[in-house]
C-alpha beads as a LAMMPS data file, in Angstrom:
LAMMPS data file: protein, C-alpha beads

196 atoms
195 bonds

1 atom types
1 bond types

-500.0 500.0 xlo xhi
-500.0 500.0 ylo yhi
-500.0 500.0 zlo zhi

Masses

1 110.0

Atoms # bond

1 1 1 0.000 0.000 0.000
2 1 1 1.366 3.240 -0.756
3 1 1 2.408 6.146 1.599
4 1 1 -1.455 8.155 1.553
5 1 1 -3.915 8.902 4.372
6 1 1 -5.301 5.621 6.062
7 1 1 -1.648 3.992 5.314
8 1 1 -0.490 1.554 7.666
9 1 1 2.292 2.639 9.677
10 1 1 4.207 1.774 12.575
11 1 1 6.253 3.719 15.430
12 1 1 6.454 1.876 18.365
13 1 1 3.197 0.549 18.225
14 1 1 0.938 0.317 15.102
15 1 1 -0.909 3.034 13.887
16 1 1 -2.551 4.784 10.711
17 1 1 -1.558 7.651 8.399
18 1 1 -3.313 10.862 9.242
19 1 1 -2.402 13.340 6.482
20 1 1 1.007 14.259 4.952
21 1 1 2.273 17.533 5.452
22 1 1 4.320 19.950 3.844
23 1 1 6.419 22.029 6.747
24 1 1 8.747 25.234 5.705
25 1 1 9.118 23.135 2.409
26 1 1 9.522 19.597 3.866
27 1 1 7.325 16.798 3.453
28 1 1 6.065 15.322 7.223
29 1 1 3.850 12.773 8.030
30 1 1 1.160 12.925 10.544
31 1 1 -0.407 10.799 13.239
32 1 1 -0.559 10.085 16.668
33 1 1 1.914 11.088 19.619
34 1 1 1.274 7.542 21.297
35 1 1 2.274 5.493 19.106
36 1 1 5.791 6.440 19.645
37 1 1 6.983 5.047 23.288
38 1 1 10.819 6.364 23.087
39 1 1 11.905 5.476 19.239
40 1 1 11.919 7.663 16.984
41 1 1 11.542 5.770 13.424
42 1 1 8.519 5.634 11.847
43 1 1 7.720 2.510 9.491
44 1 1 5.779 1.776 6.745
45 1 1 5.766 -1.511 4.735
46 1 1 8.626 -2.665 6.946
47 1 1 10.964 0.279 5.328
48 1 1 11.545 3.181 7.779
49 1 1 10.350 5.910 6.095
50 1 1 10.367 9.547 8.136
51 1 1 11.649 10.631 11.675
52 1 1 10.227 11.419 14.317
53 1 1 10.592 15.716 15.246
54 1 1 7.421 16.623 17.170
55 1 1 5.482 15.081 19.582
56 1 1 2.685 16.657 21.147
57 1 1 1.264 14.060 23.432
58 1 1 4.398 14.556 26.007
59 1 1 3.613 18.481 26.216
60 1 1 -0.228 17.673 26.007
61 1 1 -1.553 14.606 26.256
62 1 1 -5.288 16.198 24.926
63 1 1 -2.876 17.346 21.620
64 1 1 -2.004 13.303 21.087
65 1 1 -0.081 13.872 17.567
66 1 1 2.807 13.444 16.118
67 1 1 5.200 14.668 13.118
68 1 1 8.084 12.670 11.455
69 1 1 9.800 14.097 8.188
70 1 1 10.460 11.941 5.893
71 1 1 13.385 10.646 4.339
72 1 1 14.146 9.648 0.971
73 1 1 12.171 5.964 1.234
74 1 1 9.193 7.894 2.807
75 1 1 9.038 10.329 -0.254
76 1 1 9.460 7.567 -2.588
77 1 1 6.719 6.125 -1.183
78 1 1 4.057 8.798 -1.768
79 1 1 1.250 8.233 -3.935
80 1 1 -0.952 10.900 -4.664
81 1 1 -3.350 8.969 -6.617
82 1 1 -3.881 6.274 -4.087
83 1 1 -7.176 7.477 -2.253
84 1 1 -7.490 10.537 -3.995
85 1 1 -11.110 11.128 -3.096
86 1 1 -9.612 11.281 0.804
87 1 1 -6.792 13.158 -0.303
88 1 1 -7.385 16.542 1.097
89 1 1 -6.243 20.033 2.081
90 1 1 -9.133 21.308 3.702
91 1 1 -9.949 21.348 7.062
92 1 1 -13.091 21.353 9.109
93 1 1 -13.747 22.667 12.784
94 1 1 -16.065 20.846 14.949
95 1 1 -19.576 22.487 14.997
96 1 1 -23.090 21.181 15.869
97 1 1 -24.279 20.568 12.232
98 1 1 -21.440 17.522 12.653
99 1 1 -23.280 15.450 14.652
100 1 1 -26.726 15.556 12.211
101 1 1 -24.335 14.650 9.320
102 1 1 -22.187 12.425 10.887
103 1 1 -18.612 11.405 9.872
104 1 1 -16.192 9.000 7.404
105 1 1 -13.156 6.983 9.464
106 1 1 -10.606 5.332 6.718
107 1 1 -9.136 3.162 9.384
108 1 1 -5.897 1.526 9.047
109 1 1 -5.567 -0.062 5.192
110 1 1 -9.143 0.366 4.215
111 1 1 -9.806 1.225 0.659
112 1 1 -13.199 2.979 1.259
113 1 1 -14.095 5.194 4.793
114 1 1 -16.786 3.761 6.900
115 1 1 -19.770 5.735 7.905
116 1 1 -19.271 6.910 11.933
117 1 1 -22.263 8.157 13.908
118 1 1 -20.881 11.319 15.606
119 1 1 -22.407 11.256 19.278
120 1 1 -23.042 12.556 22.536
121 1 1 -20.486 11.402 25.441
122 1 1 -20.804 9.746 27.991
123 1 1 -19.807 10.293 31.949
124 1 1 -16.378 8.368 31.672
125 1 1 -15.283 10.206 28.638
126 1 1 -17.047 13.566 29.880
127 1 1 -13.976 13.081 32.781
128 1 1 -11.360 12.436 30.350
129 1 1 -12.924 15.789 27.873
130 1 1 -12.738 17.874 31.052
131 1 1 -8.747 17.200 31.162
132 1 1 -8.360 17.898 27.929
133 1 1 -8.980 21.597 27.229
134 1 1 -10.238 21.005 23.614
135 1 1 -13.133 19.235 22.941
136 1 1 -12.890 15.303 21.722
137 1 1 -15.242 14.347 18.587
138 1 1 -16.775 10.990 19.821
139 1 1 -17.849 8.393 17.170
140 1 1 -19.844 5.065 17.140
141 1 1 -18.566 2.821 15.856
142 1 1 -15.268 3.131 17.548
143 1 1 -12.611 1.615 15.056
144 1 1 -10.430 -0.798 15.456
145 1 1 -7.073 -1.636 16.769
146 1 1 -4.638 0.346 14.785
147 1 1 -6.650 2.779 14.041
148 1 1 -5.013 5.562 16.327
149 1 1 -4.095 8.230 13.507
150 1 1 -6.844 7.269 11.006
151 1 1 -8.403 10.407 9.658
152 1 1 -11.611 11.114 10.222
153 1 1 -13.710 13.092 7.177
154 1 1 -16.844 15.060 6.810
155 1 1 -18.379 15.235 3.387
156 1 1 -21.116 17.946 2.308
157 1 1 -22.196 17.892 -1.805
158 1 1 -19.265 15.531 -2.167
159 1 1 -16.682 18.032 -1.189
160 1 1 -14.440 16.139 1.504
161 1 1 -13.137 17.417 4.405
162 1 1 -10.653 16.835 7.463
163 1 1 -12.318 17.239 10.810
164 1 1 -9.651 15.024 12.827
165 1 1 -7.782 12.437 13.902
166 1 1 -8.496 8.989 15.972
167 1 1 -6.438 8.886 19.739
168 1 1 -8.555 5.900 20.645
169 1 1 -11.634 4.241 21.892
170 1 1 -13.292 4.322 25.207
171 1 1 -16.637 2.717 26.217
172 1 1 -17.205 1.859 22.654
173 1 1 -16.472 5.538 20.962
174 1 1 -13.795 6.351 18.498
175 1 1 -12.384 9.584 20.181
176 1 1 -10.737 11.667 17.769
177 1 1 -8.721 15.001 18.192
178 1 1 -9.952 18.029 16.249
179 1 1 -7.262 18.585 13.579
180 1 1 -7.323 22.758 13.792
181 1 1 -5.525 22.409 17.608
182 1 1 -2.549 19.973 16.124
183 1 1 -1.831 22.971 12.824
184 1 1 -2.174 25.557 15.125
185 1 1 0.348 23.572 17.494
186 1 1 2.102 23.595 14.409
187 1 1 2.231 27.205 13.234
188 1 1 3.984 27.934 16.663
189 1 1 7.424 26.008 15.528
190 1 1 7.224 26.631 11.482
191 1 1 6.295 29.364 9.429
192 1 1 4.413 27.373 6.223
193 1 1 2.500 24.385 7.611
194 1 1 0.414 23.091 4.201
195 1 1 -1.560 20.019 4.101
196 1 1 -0.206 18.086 1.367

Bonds

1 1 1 2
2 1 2 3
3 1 3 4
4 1 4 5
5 1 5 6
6 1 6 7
7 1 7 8
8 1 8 9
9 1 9 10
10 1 10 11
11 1 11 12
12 1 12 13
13 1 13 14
14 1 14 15
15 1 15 16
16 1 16 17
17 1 17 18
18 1 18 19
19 1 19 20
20 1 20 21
21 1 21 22
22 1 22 23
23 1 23 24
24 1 24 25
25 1 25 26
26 1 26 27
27 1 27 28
28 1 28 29
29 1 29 30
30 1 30 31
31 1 31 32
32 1 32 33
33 1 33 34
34 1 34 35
35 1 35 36
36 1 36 37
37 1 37 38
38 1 38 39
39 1 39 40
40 1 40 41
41 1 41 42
42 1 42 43
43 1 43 44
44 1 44 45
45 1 45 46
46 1 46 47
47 1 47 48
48 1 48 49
49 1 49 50
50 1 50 51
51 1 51 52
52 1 52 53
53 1 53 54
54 1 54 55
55 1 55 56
56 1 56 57
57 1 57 58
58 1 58 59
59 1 59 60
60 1 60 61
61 1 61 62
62 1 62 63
63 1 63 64
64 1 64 65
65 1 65 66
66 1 66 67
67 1 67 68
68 1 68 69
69 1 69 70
70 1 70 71
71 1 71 72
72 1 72 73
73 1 73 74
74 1 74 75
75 1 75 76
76 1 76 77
77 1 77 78
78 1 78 79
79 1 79 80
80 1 80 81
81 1 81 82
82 1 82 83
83 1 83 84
84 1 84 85
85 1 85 86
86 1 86 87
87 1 87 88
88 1 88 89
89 1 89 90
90 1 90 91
91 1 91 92
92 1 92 93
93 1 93 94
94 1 94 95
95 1 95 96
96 1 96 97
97 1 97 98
98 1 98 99
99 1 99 100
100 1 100 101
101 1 101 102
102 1 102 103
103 1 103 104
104 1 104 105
105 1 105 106
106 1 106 107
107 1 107 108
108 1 108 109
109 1 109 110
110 1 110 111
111 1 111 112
112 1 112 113
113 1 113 114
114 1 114 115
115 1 115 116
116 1 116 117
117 1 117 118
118 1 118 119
119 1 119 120
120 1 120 121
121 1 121 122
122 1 122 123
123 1 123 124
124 1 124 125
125 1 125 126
126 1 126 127
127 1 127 128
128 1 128 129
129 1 129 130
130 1 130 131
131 1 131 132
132 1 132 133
133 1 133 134
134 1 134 135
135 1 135 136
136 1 136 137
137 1 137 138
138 1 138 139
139 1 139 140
140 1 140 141
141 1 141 142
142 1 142 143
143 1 143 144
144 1 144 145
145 1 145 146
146 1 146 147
147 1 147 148
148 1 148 149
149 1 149 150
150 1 150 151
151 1 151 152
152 1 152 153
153 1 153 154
154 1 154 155
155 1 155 156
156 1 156 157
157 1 157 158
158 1 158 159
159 1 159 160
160 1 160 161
161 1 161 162
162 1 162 163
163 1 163 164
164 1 164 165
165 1 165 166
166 1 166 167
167 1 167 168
168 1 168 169
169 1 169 170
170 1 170 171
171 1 171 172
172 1 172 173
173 1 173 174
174 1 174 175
175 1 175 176
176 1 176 177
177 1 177 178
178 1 178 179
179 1 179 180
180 1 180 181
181 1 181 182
182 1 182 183
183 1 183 184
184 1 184 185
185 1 185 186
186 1 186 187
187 1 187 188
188 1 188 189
189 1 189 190
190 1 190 191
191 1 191 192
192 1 192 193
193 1 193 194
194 1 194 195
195 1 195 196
C-alpha cells in the first residue's frame, strides 16, 4: 500500500496515516503522539520511512499527535493517486451541524471510509474531555485496533473534508482530536504548515 492517508504505519506501536504535510518546504507525516513510546523511526511496509521531530502528546496529552519528516524511502513512497477522493487540504472545525451529518473513518488499510455516527459522550469520557482543554469528537462505531491516527472526514455535496484524527476508543467511541488544535500547534514552531 502506498504512503497516503489511512496507510499503515508503525512507530512503536501500530498506527494509521493521518495526512502528509508539507512544513517550511519539507514533506512530514502525521499521526498520533502515542504510538511512539521512546523510538523515533517511523515505518511503513517494513521500510523506515520519516523521523520522528514533534510530539505533542508529552507536552499535552489532549494534543495526542505526532510529526516525522520523511526521508528519501518515505518520499518515494508517496502516492498521490492512491485514495485521492480522501486526499485533502481542507480542514473542518467541529460544529453542531457535525453530529446531524455524521462522519467517514478510513481506518488503518481500508480502501473505502466507513460511515461513523458522531455522538453525545458519555460520563467516563465527559472526565477524560474535562482534562483535555479542547473538545474530543466521539464516534460510534469506535474503530479498530490500529486505528489511532486514522483520519476522520466530513463530506457535504461531495466536497471532503478533514475534521480530525483517531487517539482511541473508550466505552465503545472512536475519540478523535480536532485537527485545527494539532496545525495551530504547528504554526507555533514553522512558518508554512500546508496540508499536502
Amino acid at each position: 500500500m502506498p504512503l497516503a492517508p489511512g496507510a499503515p504505519i508503525v512507530g512503536d506501536k501500530p498506527g494509521t496515516l493521518t495526512a502528509l504535510l508539507q512544513l517550511d518546504g519539507e514533506p512530514y507525516a502525521l499521526t498520533c503522539g502515542h504510538i511512539f513510546t521512546g523510538g523515533r523511526a517511523l515505518y511503513h511496509d517494513g521500510r523506515e520511512v520519516a523521523t520522528l521531530t514533534h510530539n505533542f502528546c508529552h507536552v499535552a496529552p489532549w494534543l495526542d499527535a505526532a510529526v516525522a519528516r520523511l526521508n528519501d524511502a518515505g518520499r518515494d513512497a508517496i502516492d498521490t493517486a492512491h485514495n485521492r477522493e480522501w486526499w485533502v487540504t481542507n480542514v473542518r472545525e467541529p460544529n453542531a451541524s457535525i453530529k446531524r451529518r455524521g462522519g467517514y473513518l478510513l481506518g488503518r488499510g481500508a480502501t473505502r471510509p466507513l460511515a461513523v455516527e458522531i455522538t453525545a459522550h458519555n460520563r467516563r469520557v465527559a472526565a477524560f474531555l474535562r482534562k483535555s482543554r479542547i473538545g474530543l469528537i466521539l464516534t460510534r462505531p469506535a474503530g479498530a485496533p490500529g486505528d489511532s491516527g486514522a483520519p476522520l472526514y466530513v463530506s457535504r455535496n461531495g466536497k471532503w473534508r478533514l475534521l480530525g484524527m483517531q487517539i482511541g476508543a473508550i466505552d465503545g467511541l472512536g475519540c478523535h482530536v480536532p485537527l485545527l488544535p494539532v496545525l495551530a500547534a504547528l504554526r507555533l514552531r514553522h512558518e508554512r504548515v500546508y496540508i499536502l
